[in-house]
Backbone as CSV, one residue per row, in Angstrom:
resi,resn,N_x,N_y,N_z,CA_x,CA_y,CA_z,C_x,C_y,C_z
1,UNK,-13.631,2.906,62.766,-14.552,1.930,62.167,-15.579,1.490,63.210
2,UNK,-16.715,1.952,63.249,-17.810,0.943,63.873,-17.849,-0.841,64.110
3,UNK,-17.987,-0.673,65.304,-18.619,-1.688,65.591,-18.951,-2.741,64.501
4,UNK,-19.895,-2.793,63.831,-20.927,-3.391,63.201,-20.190,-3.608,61.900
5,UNK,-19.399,-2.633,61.389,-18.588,-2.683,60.357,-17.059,-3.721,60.698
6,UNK,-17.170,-3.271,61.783,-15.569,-4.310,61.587,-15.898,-5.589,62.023
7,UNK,-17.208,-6.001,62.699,-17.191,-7.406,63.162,-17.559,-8.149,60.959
8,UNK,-18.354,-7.304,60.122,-18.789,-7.560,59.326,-17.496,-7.715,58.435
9,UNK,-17.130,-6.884,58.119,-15.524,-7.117,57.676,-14.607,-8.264,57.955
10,UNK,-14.435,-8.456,59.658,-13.507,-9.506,60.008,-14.326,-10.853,59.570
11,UNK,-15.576,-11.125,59.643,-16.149,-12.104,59.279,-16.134,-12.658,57.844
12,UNK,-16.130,-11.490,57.049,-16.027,-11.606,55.688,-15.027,-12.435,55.233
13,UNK,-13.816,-11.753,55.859,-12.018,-12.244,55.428,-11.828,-13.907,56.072
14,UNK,-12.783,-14.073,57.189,-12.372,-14.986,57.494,-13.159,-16.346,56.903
15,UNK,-14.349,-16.071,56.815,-15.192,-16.668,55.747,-14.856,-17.011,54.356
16,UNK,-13.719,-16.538,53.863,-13.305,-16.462,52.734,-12.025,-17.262,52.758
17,UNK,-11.291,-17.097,54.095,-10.024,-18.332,54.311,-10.391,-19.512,54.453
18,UNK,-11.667,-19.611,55.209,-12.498,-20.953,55.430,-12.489,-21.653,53.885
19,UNK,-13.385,-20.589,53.167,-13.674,-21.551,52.173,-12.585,-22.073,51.109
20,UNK,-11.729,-21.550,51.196,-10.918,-21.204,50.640,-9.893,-23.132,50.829
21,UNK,-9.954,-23.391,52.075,-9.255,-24.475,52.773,-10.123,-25.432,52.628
22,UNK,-11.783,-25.413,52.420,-12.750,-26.206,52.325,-13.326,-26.530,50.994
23,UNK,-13.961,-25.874,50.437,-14.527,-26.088,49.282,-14.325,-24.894,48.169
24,UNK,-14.025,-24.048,48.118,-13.644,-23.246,47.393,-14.962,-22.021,47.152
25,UNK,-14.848,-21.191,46.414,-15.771,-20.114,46.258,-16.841,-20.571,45.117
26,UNK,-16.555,-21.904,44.423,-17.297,-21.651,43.007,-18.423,-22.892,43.193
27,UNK,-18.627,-23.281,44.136,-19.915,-23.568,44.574,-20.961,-23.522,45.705
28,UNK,-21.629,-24.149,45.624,-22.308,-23.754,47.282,-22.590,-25.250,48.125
29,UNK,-22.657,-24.691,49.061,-22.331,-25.488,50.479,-23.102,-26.495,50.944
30,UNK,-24.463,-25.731,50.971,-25.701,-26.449,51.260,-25.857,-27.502,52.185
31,UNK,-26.824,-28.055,52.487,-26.236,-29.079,53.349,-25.176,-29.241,53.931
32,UNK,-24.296,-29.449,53.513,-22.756,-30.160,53.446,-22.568,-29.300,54.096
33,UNK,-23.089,-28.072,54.338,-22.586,-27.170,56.408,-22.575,-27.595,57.305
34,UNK,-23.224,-28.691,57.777,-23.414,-29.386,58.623,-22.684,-30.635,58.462
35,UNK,-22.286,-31.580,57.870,-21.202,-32.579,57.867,-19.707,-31.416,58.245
36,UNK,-19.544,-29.922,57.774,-17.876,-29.494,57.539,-18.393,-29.209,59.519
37,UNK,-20.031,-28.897,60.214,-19.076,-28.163,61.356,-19.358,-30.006,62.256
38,UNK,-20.052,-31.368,61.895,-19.345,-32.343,62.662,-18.254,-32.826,62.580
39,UNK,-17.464,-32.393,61.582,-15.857,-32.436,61.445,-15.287,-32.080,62.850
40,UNK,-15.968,-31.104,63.271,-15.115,-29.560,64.151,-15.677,-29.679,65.565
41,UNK,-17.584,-30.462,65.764,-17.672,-30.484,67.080,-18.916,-31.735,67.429
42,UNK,-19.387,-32.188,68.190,-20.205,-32.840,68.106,-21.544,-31.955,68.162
43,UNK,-22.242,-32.651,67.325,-23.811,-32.380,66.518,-24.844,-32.930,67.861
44,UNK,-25.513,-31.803,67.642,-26.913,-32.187,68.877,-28.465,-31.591,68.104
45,UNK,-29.003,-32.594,67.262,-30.233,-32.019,67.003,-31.286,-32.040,67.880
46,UNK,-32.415,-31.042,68.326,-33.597,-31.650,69.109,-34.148,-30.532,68.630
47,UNK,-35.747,-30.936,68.681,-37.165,-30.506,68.143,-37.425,-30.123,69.214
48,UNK,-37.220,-28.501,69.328,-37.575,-27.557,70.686,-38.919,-26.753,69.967
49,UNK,-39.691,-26.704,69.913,-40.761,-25.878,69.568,-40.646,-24.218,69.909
50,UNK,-39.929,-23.867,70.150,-39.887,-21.982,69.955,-39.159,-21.337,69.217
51,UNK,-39.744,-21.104,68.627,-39.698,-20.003,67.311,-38.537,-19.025,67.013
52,UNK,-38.154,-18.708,68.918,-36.840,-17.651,68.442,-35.576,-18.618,69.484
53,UNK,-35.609,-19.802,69.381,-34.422,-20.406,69.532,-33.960,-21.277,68.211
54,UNK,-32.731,-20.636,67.880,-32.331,-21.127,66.531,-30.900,-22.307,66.810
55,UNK,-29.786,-22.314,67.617,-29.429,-22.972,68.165,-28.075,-22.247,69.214
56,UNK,-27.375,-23.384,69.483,-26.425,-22.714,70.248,-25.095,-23.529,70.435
57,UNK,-23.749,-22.993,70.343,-22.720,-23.303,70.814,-22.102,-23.395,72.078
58,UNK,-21.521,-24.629,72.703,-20.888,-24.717,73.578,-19.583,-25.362,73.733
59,UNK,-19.257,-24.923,74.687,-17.697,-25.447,75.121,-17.317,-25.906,76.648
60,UNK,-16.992,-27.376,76.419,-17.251,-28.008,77.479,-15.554,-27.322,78.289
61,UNK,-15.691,-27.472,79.369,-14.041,-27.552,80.384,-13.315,-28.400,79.682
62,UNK,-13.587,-29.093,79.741,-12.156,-29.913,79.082,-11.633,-30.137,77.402
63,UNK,-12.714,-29.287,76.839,-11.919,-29.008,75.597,-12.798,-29.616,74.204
64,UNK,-13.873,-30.346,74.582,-15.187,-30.544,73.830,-16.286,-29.896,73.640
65,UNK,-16.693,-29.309,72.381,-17.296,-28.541,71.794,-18.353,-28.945,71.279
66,UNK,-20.013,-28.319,71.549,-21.742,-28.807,71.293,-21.864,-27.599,70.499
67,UNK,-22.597,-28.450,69.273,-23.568,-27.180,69.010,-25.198,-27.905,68.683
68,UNK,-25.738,-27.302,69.787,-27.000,-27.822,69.169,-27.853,-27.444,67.933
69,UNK,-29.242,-27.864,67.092,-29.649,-27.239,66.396,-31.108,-27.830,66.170
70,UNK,-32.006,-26.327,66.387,-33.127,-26.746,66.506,-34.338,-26.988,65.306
71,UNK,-34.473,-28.352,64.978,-34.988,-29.125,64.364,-36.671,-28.694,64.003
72,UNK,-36.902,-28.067,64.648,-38.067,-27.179,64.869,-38.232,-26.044,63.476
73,UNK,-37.177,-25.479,63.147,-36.947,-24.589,61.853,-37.308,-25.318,60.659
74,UNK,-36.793,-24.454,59.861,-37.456,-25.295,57.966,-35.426,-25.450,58.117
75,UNK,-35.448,-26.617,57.052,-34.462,-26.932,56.459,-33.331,-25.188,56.355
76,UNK,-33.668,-24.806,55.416,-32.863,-23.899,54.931,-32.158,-22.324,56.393
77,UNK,-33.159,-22.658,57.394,-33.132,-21.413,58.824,-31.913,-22.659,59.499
78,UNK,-32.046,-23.964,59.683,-31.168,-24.657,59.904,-30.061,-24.864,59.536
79,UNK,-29.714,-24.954,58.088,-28.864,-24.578,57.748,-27.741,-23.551,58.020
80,UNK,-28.729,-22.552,58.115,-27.673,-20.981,57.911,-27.707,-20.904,59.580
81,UNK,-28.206,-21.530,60.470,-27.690,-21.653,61.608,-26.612,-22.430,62.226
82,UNK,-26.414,-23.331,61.390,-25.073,-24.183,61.644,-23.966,-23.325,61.159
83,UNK,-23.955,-22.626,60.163,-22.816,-21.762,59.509,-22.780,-20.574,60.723
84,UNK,-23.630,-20.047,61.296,-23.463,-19.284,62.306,-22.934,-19.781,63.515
85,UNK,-23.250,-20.917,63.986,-22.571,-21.096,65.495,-21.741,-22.274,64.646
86,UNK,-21.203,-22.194,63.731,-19.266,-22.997,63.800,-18.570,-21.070,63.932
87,UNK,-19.019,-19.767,63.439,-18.419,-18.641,63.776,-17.968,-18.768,65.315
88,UNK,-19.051,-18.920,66.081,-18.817,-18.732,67.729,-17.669,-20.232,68.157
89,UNK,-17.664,-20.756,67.329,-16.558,-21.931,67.909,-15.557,-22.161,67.081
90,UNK,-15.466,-20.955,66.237,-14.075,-20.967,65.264,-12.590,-19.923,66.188
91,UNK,-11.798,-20.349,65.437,-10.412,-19.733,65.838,-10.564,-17.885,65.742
92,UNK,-11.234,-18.112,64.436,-11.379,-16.414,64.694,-12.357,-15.700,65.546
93,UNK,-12.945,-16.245,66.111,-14.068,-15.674,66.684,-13.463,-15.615,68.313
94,UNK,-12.500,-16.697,68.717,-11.733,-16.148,70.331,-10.500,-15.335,69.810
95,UNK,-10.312,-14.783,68.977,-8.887,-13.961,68.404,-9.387,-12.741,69.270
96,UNK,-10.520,-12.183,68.738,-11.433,-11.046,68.866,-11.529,-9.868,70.122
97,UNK,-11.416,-8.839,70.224,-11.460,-8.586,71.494,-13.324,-8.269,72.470
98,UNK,-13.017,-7.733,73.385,-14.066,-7.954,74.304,-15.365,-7.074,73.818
99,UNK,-15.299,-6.154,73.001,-16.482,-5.558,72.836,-16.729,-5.969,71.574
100,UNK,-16.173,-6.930,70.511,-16.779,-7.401,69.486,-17.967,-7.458,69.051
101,UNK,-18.702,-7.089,67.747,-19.976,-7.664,67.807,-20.100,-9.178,67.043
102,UNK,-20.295,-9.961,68.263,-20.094,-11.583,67.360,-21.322,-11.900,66.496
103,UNK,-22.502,-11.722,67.318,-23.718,-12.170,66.809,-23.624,-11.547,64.966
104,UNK,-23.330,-10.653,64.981,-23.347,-9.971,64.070,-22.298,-10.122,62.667
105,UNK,-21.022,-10.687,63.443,-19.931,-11.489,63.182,-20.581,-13.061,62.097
106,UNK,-21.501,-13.621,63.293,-21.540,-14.805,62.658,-22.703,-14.705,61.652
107,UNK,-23.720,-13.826,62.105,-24.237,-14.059,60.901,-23.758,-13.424,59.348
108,UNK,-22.919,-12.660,59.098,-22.224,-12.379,58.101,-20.888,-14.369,57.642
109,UNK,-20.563,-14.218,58.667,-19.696,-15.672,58.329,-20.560,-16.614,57.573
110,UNK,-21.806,-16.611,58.330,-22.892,-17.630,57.821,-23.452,-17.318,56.342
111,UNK,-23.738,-16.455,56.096,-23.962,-15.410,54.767,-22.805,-16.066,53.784
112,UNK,-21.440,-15.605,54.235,-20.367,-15.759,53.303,-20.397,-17.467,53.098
113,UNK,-20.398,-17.949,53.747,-20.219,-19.240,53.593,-21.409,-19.808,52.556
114,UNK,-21.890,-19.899,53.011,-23.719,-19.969,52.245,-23.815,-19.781,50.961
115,UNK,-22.903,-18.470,50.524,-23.442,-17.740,49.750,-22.160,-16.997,48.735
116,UNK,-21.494,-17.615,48.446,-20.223,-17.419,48.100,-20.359,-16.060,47.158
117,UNK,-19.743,-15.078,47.030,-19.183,-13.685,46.192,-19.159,-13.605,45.019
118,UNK,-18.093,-14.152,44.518,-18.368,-14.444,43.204,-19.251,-15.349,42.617
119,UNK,-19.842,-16.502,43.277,-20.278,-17.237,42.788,-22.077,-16.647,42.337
120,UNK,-22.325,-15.709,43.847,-23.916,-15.050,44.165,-23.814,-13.989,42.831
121,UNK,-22.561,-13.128,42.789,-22.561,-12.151,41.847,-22.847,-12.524,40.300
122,UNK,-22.018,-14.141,39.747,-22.325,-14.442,38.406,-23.631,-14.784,38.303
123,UNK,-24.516,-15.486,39.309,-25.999,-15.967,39.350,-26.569,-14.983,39.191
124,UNK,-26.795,-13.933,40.127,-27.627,-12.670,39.848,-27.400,-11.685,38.821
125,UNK,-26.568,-11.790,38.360,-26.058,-11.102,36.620,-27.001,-11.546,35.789
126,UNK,-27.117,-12.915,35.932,-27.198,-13.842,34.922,-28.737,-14.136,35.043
127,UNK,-29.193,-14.191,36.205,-30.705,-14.619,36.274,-31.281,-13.267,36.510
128,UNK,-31.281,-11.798,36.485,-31.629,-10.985,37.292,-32.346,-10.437,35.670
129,UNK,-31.219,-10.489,34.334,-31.132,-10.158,33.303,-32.620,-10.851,32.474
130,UNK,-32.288,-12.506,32.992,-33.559,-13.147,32.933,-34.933,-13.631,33.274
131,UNK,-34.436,-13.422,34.002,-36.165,-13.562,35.417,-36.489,-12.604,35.960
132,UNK,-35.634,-11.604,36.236,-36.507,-10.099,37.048,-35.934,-10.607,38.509
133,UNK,-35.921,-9.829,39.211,-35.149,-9.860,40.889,-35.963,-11.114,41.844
134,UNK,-37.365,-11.006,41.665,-38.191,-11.645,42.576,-37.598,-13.256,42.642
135,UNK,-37.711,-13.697,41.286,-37.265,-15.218,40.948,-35.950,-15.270,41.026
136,UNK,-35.353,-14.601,40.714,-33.850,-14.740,40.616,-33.188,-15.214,42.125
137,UNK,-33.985,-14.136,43.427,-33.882,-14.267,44.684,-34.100,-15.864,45.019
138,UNK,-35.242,-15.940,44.309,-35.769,-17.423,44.657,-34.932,-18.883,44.014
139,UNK,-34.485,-18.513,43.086,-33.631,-19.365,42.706,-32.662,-19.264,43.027
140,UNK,-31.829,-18.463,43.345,-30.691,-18.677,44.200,-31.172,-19.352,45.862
141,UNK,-31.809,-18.696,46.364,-32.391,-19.433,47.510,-31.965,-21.126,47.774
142,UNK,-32.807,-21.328,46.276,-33.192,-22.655,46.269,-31.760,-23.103,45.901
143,UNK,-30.716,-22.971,45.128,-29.580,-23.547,44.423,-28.675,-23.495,45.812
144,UNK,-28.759,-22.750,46.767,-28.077,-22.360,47.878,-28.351,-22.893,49.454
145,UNK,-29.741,-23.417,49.580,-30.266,-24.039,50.692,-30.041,-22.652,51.291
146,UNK,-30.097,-21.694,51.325,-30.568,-20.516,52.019,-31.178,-19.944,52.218
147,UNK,-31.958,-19.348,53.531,-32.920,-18.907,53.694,-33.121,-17.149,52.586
148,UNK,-34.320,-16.862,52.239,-34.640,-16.322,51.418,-34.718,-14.914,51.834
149,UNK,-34.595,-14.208,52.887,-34.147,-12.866,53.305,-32.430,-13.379,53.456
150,UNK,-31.808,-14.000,53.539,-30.199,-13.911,53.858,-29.531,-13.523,51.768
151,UNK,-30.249,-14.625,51.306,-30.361,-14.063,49.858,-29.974,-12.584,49.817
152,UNK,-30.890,-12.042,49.613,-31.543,-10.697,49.561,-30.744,-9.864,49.694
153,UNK,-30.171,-10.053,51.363,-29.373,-8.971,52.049,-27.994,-9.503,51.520
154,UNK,-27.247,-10.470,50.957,-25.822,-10.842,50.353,-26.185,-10.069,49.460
155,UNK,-26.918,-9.648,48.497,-26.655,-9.073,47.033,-26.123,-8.017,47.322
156,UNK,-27.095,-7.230,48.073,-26.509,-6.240,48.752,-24.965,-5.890,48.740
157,UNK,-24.801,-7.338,49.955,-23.684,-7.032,50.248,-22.205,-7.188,49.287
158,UNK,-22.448,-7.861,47.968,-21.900,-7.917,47.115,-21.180,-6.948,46.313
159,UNK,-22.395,-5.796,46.547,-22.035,-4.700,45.842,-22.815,-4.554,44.698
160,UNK,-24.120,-5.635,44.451,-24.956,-5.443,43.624,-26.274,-4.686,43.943
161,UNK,-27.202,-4.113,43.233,-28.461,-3.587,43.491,-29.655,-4.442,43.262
162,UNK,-30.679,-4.210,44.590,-31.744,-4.700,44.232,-33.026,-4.231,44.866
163,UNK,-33.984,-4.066,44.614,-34.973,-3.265,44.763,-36.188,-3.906,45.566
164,UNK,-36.270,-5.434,45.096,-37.738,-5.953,46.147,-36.877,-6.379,47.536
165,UNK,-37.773,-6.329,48.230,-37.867,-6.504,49.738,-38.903,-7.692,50.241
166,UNK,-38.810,-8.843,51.136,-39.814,-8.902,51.438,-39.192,-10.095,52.726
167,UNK,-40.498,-10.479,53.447,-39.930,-11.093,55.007,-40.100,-12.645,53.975
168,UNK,-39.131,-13.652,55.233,-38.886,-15.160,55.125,-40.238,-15.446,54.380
169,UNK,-41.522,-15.439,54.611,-42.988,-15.861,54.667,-43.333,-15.497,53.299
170,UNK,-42.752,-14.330,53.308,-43.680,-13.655,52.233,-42.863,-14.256,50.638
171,UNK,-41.661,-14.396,50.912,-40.353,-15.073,49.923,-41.429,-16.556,49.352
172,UNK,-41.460,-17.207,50.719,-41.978,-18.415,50.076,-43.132,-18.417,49.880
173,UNK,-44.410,-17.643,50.068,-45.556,-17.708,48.927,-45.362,-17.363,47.754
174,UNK,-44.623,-16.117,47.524,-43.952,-15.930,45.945,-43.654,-16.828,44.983
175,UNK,-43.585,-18.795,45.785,-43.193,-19.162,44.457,-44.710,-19.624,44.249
176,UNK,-45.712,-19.559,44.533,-46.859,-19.775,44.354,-47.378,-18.784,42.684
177,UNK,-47.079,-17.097,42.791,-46.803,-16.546,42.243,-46.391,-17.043,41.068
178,UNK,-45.174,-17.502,40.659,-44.490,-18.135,39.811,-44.577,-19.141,39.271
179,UNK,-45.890,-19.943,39.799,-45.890,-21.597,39.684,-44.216,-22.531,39.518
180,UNK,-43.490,-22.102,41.043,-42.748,-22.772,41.838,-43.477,-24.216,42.670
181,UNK,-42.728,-25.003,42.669,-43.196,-26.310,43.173,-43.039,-25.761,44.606
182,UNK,-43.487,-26.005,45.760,-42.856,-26.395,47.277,-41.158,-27.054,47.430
183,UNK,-41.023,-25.883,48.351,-39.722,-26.778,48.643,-39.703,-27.345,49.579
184,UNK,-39.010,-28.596,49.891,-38.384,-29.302,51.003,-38.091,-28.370,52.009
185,UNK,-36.700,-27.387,51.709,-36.248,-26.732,52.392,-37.185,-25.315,53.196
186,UNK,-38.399,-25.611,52.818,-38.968,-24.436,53.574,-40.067,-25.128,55.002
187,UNK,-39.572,-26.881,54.620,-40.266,-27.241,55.405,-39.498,-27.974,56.785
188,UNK,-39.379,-28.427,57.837,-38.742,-28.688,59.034,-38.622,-30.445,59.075
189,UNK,-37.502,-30.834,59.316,-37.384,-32.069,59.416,-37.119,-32.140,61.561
190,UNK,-38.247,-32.426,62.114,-38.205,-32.311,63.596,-37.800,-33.566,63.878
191,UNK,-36.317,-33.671,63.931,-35.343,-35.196,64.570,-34.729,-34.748,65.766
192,UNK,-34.643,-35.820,66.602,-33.785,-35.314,68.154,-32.829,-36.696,67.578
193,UNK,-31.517,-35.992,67.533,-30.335,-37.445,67.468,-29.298,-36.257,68.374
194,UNK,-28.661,-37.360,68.636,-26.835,-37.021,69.517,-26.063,-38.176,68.945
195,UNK,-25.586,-38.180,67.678,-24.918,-39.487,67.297,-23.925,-40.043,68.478
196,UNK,-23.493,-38.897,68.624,-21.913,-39.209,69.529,-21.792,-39.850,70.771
197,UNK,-23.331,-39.152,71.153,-23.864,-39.920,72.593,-24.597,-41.310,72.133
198,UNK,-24.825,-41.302,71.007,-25.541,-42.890,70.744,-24.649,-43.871,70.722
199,UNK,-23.329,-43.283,69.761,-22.136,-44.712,69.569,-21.139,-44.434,70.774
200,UNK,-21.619,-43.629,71.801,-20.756,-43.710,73.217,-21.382,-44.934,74.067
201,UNK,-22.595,-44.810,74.251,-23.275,-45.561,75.155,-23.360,-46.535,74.757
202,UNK,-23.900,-46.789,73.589,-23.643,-48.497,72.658,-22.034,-49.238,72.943
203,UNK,-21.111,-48.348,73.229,-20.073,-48.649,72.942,-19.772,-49.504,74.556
204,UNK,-20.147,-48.724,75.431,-20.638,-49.519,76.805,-21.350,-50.102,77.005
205,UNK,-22.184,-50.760,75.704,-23.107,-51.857,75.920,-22.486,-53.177,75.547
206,UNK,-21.797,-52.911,74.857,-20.681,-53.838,74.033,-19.533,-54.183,75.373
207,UNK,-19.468,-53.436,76.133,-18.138,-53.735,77.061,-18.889,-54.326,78.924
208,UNK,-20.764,-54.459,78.458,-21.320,-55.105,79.845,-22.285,-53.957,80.165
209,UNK,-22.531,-52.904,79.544,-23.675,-52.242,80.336,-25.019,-53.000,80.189
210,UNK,-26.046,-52.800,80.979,-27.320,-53.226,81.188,-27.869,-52.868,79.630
211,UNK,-28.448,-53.309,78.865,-29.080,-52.873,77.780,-30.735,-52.323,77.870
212,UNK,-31.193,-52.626,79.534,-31.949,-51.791,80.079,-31.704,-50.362,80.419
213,UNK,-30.147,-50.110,81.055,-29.936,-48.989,81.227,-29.247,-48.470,80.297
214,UNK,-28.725,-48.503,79.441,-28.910,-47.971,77.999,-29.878,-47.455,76.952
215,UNK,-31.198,-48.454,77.629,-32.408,-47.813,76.591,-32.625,-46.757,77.244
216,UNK,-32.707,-46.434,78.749,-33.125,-45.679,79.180,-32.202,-44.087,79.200
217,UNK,-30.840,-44.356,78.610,-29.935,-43.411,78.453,-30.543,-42.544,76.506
218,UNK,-31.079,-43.451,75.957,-30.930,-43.302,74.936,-32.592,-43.008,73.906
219,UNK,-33.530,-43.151,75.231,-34.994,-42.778,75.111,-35.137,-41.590,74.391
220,UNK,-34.151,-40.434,74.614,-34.885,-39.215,74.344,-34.000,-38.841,72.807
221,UNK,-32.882,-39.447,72.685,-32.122,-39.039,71.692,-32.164,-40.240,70.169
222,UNK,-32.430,-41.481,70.504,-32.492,-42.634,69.780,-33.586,-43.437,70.080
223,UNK,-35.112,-43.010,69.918,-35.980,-44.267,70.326,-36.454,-45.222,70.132
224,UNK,-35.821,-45.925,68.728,-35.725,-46.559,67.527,-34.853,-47.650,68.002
225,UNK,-33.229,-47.226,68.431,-32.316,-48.098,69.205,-32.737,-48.237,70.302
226,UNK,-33.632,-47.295,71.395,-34.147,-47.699,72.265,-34.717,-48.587,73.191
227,UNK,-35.609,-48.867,72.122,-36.746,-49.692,71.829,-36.278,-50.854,72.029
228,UNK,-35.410,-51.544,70.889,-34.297,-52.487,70.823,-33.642,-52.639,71.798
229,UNK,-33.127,-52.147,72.433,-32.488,-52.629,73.864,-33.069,-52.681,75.024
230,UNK,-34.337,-52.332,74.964,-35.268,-52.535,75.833,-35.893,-53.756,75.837
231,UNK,-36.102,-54.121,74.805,-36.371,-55.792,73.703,-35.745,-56.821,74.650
232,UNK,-34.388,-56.080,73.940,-32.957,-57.301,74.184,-32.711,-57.178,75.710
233,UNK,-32.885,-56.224,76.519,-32.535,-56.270,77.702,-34.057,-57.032,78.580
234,UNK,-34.929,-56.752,78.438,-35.755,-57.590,78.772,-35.930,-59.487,78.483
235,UNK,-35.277,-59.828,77.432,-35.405,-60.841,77.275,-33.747,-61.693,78.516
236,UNK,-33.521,-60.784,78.880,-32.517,-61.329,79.674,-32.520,-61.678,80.752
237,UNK,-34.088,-61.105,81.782,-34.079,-60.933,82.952,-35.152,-62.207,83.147
């Protein structure tokens, strides 16, 4: 078995135990990918402006786990990037041996999750019959918070057929085509938060830290609470 095939495979099965323990196969995820991976690690959004950083997982020494995610994307590239790096910080993904292909791994996990099997297969039966492939793509898209080439390539992988092709860009002028409204999700919500680091440091403001040196801990991630303790710590001196 190739490479490419068995990381796609193992991802599949395991994507499918996930959901299986989480929400089940007969709806979709959406959003709510991101609340199941701050369950699992602490959340780091920031508005990085480049185009081919989508985000990244880490693992601290002592047993605490980051994944950042860059705020910079449209809604829906964000999304299906959080479903990809909880792969790199899941149980199955250190099972694995050394020549694995992970990248490749997670974005299939991310796919499955996203984009549930049976659930993608009854939609595209059902809308493909009625709308023709182009819209059908697009409405699942939209019912799925998924980006609109990951669509595409699940039908595929379903075991269904489909014939148009086209890049992220070209997906979302199509609903122009259609007289589709704009979506939200094709557009970028650019927030820098670290909750975890916000109700850490607050939490040492409460026990005597400077509320000067707190704003200044909390400038780049909270500048809103910032602000406020810059307020309150100034009125002290």
């Amino acid at each position: 078995m190739k490479l490419r095939e068995q990381a796609e495979k193992t991802a599949e099965a395991f994507a499918a135990s996930f959901l299986d323990d989480v929400y089940g196969h007969d709806l979709f995820l959406g959003s709510q990918i991101e609340q199941v991976l701050s369950e699992k690690v602490y959340l780091i959004y920031k508005n990085i402006e480049d185009p081919s950083f989508f985000g990244a997982a880490v693992s601290h020494q002592y047993g605490d786990k980051f994944v950042v995610l860059n705020t910079y994307h449209p809604l829906r590239i964000r999304y299906f990037t959080a479903a990809h790096e909880l792969w790199h910080l899941s149980e199955a993904s250190q099972m694995q041996k050394e020549n694995f292909d992970h990248e490749r791994a997670a974005d299939r996990f991310a796919a499955c999750l996203m984009l549930p099997k049976p659930l993608v297969k009854s939609l595209w039966k059902r809308f493909k019959s009625e709308r023709g492939e182009e819209q059908s793509v697009l409405a699942i898209a939209d019912l799925s918070s998924a980006p609109y080439k990951t669509v595409e390539r699940r039908i595929t992988e379903i075991g269904e057929s489909i014939k148009v092709s086209h890049s992220e860009t070209e997906w979302e002028k199509l609903r122009e085509k259609y007289a589709l409204p704009e979506s939200p999700l094709d557009s970028s919500m650019p927030i820098t938060k670290f909750h975890a680091y916000e109700k850490q440091v607050l939490s040492h403001v409460k026990k005597g830290l400077n509320p000067l040196t707190a704003s200044n801990k909390l400038k780049t991630f909270a500048p809103s609470i910032s602000e406020s303790l810059r307020a309150k710590g100034e009125t002290y001196e």
